[in-house]
LOTORDREN-374813 format. One record per residue: x, y, z of N, C-alpha, C, O in turn; residue in one letter; residue number from 1. Coordinates in Angstrom, 3 decimals, padded with zeros to 6 digits. Example, Ala and Ser with C-alpha at 12.3 -4.5 7.8 and 13.67 -1.06 7.14 Angstrom:
@npx 013.190 | npy -005.690 | npz 007.800 | capx 012.300 | capy -004.500 | capz 007.800 | cpx 013.200 | cpy -003.300 | cpz 007.800 | opx 014.236 | opy -003.319 | opz 008.465 | resn A | resi 1 .
@npx 012.850 | npy -002.250 | npz 007.080 | capx 013.670 | capy -001.060 | capz 007.140 | cpx 012.900 | cpy 000.030 | cpz 007.870 | opx 013.409 | opy 001.138 | opz 008.039 | resn S | resi 2 .
END
This chain:
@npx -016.849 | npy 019.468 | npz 003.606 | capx -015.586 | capy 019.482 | capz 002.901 | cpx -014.969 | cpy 018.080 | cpz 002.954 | opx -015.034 | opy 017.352 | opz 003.945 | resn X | resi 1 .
@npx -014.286 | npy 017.726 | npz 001.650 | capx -014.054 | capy 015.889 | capz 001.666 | cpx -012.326 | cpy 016.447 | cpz 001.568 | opx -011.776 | opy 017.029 | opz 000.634 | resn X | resi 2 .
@npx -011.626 | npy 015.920 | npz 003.212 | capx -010.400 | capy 016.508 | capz 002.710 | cpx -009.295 | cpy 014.956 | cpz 002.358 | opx -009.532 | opy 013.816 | opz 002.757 | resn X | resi 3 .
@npx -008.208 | npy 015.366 | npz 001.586 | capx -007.392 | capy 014.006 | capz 001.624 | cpx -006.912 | cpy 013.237 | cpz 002.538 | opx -006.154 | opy 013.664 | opz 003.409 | resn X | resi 4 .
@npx -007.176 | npy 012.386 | npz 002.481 | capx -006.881 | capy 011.685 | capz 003.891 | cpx -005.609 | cpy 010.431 | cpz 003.057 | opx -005.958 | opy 009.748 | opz 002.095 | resn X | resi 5 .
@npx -004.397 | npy 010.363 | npz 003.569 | capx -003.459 | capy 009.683 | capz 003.521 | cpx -003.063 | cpy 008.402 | cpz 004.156 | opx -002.605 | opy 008.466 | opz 005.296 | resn X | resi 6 .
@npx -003.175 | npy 007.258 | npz 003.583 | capx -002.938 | capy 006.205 | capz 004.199 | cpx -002.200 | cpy 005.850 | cpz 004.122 | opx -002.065 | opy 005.541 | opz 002.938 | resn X | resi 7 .
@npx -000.671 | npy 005.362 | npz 005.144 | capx 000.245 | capy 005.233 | capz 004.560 | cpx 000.531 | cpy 003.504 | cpz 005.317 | opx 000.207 | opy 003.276 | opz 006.483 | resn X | resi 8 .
@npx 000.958 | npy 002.799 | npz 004.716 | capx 000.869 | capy 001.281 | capz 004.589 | cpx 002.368 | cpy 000.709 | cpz 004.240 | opx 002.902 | opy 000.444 | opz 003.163 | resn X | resi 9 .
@npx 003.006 | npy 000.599 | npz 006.137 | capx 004.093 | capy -000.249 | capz 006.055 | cpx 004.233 | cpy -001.749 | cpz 005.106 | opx 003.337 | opy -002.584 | opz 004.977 | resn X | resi 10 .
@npx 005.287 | npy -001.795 | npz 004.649 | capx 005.081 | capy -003.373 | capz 004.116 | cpx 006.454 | cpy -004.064 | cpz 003.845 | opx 007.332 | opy -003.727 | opz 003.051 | resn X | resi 11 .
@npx 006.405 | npy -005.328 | npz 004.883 | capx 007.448 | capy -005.974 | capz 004.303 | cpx 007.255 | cpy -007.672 | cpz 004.309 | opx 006.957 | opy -008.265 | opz 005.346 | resn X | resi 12 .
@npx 007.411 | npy -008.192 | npz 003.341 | capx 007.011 | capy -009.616 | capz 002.999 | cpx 005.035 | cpy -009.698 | cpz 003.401 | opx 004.557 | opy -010.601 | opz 004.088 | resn X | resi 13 .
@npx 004.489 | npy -008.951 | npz 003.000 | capx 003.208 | capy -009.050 | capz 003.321 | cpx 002.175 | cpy -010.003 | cpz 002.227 | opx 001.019 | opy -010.239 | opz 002.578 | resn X | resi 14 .
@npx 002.712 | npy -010.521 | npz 000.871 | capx 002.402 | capy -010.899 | capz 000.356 | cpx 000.860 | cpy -011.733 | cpz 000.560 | opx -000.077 | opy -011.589 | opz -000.225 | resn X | resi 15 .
@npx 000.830 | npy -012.563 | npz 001.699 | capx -000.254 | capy -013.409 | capz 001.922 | cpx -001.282 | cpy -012.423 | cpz 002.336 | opx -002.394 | opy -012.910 | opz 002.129 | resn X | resi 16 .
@npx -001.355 | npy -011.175 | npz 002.863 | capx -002.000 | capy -010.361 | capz 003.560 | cpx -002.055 | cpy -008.740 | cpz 002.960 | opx -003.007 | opy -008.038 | opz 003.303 | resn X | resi 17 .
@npx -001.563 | npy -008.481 | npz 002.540 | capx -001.503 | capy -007.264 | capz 001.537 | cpx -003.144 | cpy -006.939 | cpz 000.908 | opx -003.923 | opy -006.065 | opz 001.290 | resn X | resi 18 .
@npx -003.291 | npy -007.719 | npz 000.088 | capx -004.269 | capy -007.812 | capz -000.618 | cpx -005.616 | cpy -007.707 | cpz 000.416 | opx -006.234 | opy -006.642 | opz 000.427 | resn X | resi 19 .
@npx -005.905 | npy -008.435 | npz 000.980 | capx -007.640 | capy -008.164 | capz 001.945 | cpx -006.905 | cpy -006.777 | cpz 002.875 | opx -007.657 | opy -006.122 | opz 003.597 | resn X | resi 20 .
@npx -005.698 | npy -006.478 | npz 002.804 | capx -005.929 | capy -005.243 | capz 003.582 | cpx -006.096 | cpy -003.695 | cpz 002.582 | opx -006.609 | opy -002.616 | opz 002.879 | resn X | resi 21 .
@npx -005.655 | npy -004.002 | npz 001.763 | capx -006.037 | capy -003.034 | capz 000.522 | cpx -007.734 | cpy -003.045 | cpz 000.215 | opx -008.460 | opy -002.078 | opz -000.016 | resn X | resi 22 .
@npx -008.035 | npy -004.276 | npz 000.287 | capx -009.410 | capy -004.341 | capz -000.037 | cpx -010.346 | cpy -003.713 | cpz 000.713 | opx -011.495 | opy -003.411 | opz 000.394 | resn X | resi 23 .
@npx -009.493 | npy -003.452 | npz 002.231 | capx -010.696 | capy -002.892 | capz 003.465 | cpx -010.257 | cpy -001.446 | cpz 003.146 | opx -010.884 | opy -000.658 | opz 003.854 | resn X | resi 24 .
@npx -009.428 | npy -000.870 | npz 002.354 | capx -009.382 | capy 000.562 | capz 002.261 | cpx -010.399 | cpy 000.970 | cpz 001.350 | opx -011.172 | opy 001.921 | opz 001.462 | resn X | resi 25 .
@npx -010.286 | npy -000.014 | npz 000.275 | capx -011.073 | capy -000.237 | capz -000.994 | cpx -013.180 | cpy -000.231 | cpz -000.763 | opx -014.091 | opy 000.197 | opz -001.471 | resn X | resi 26 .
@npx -013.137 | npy -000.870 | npz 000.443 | capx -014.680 | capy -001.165 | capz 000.789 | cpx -014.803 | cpy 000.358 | cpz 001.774 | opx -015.888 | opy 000.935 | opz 001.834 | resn X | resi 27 .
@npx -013.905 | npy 000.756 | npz 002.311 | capx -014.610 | capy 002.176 | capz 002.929 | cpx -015.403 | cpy 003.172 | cpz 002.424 | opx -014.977 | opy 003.733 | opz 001.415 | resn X | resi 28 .
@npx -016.469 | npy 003.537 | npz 002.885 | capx -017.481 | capy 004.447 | capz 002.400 | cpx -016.729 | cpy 005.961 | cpz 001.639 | opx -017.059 | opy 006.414 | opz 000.543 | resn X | resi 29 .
@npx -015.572 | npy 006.591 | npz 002.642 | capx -014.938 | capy 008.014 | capz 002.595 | cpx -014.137 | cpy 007.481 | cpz 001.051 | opx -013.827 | opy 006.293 | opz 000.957 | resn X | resi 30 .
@npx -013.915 | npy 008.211 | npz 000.172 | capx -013.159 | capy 008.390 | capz -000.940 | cpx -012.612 | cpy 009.121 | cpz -001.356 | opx -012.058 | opy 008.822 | opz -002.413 | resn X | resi 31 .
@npx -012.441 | npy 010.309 | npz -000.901 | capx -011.080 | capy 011.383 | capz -001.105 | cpx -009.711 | cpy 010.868 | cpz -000.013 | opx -009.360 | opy 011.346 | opz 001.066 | resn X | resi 32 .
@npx -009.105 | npy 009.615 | npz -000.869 | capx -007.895 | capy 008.819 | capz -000.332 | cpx -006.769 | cpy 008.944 | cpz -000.964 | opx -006.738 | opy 009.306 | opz -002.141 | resn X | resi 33 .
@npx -005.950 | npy 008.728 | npz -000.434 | capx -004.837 | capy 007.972 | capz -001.224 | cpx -004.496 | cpy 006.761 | cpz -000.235 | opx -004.812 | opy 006.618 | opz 000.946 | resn X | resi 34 .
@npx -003.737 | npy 005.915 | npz -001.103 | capx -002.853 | capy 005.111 | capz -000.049 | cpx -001.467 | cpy 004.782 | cpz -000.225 | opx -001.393 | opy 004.647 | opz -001.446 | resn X | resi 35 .
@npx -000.462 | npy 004.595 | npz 000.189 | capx 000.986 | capy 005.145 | capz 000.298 | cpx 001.115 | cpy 003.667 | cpz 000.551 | opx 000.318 | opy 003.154 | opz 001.337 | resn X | resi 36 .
@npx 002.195 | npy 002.800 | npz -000.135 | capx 002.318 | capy 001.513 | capz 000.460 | cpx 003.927 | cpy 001.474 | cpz 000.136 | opx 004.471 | opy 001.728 | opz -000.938 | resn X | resi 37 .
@npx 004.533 | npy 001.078 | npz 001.388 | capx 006.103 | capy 001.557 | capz 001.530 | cpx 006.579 | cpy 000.277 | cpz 001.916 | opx 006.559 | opy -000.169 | opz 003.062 | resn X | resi 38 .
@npx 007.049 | npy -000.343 | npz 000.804 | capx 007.929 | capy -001.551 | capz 000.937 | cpx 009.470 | cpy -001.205 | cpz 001.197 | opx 010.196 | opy -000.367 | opz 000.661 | resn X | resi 39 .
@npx 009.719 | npy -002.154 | npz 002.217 | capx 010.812 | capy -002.453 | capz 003.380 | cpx 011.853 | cpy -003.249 | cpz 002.418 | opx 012.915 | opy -003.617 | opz 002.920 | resn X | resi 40 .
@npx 011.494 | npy -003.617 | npz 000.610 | capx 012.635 | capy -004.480 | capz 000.673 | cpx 012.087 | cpy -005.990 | cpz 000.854 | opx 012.746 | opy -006.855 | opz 001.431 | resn X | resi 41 .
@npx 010.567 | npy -006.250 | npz 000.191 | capx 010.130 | capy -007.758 | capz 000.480 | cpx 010.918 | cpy -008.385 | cpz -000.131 | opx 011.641 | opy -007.814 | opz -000.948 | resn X | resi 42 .
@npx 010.985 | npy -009.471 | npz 000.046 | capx 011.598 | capy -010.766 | capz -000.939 | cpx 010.433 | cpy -011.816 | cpz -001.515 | opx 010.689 | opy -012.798 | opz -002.213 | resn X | resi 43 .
@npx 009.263 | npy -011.456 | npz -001.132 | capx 008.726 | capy -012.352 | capz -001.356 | cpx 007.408 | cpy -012.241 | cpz -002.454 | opx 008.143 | opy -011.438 | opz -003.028 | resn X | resi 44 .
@npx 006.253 | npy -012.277 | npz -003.234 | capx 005.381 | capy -011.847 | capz -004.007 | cpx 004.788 | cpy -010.425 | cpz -003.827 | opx 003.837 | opy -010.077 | opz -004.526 | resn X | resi 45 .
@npx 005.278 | npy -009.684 | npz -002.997 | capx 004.193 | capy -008.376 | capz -002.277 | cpx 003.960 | cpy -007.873 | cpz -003.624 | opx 002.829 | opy -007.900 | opz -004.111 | resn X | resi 46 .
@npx 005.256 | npy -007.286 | npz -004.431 | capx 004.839 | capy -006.524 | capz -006.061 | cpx 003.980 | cpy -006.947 | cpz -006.690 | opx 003.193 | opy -006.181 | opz -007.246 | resn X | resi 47 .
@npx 003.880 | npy -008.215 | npz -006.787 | capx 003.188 | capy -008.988 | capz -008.022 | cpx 001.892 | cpy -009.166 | cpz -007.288 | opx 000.968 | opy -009.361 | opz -008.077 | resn X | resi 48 .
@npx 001.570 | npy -009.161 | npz -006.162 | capx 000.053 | capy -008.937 | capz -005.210 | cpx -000.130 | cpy -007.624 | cpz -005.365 | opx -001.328 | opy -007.533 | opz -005.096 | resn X | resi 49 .
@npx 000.382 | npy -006.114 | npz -005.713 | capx -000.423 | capy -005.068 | capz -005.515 | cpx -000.221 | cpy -004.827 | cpz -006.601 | opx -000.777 | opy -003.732 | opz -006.687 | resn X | resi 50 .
@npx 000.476 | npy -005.184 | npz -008.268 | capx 000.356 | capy -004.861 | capz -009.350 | cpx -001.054 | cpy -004.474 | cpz -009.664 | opx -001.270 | opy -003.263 | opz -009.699 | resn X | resi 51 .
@npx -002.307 | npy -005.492 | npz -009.959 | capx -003.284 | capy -004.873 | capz -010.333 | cpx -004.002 | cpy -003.617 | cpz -009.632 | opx -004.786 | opy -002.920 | opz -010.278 | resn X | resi 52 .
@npx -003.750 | npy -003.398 | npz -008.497 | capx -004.249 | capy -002.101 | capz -008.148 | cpx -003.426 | cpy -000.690 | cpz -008.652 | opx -003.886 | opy 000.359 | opz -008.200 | resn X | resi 53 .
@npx -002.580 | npy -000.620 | npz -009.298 | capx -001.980 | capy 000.731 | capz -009.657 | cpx -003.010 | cpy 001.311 | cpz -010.602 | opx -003.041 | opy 002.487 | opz -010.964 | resn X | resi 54 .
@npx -003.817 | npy 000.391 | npz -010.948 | capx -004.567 | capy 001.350 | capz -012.386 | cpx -005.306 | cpy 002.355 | cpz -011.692 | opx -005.750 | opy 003.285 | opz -012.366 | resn X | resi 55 .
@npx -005.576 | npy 002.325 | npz -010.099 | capx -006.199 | capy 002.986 | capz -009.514 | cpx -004.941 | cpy 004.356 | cpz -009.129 | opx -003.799 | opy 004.141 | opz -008.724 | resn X | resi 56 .
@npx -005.511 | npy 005.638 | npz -009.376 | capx -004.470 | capy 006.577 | capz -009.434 | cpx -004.400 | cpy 007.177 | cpz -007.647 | opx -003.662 | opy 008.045 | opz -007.180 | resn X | resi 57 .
@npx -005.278 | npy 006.481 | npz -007.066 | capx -005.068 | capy 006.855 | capz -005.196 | cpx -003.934 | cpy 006.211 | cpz -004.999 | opx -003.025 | opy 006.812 | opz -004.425 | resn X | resi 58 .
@npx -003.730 | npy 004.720 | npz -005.475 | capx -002.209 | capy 004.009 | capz -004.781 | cpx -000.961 | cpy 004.543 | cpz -005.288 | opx -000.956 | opy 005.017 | opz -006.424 | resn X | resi 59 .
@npx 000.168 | npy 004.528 | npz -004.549 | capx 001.409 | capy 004.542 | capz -004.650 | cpx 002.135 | cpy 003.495 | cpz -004.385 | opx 001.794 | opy 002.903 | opz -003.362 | resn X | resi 60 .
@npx 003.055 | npy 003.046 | npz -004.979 | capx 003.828 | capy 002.052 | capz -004.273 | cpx 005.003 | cpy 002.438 | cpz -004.475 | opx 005.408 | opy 002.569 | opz -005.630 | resn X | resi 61 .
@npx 005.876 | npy 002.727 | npz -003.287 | capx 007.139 | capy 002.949 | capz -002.969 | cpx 008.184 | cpy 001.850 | cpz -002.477 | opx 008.033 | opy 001.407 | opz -001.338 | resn X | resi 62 .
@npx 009.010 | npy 001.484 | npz -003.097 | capx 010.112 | capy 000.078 | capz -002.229 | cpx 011.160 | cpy 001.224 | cpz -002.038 | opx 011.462 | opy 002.315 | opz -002.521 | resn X | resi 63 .
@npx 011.510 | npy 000.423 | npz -001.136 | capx 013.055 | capy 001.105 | capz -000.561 | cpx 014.330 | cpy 000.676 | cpz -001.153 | opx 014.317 | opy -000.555 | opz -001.148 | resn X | resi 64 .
@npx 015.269 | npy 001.054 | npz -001.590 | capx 016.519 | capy 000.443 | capz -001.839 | cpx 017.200 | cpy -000.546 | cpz -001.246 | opx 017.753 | opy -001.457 | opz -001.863 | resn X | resi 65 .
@npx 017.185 | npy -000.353 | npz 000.511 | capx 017.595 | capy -001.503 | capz 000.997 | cpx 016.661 | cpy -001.331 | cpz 002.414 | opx 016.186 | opy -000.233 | opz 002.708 | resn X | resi 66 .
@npx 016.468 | npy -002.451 | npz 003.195 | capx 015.487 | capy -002.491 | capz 004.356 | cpx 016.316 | cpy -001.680 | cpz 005.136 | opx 017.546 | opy -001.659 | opz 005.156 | resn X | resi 67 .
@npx 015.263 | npy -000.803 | npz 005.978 | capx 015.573 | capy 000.104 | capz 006.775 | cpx 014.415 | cpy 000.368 | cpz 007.967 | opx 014.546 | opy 001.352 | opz 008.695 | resn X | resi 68 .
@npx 013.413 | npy -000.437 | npz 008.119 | capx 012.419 | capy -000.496 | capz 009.102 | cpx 011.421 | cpy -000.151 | cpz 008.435 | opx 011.363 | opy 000.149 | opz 007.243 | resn X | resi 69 .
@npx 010.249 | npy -000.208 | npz 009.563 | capx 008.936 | capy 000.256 | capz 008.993 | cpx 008.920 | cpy 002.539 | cpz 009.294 | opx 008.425 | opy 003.418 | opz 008.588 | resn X | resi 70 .
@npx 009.572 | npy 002.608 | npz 010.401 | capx 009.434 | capy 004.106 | capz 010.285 | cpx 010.380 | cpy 005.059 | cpz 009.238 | opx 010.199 | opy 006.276 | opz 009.272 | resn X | resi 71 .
@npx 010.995 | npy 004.711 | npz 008.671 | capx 011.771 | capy 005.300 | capz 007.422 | cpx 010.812 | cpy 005.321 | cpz 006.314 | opx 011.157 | opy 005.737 | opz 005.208 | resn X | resi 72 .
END
């Protein structure tokens, strides 16, 4: 049985690093994923670094209204 497995991916100003860490979700063998990526409120490129991955229908990208930590 391939069950969903949820990744959920703090993020705030990750811009330089975002990307090769998406990529190691991306190179894993298991593929019944999603991944949940919960922006804190960057200021800095993070959107415009995970834009091209939305065409993929596993990602989400969620920003927050205003920073509130990584456990919110």
């Amino acid at each position: 049985m391939n069950e969903l497995v949820s990744i959920i991916m703090p993020s705030y100003n990750t811009s330089r690093f975002i990307e090769e860490t998406i990529n190691s979700v991306l190179s894993q063998t298991y593929s019944n994923w999603e991944l949940l990526i919960v922006d804190d409120c960057s200021s800095d490129d993070t959107d415009n670094v995970v834009q091209p991955f939305f065409s993929d229908e596993r990602f989400r990208y969620l920003k927050n209204e205003k920073n509130s930590g990584a456990a919110v």
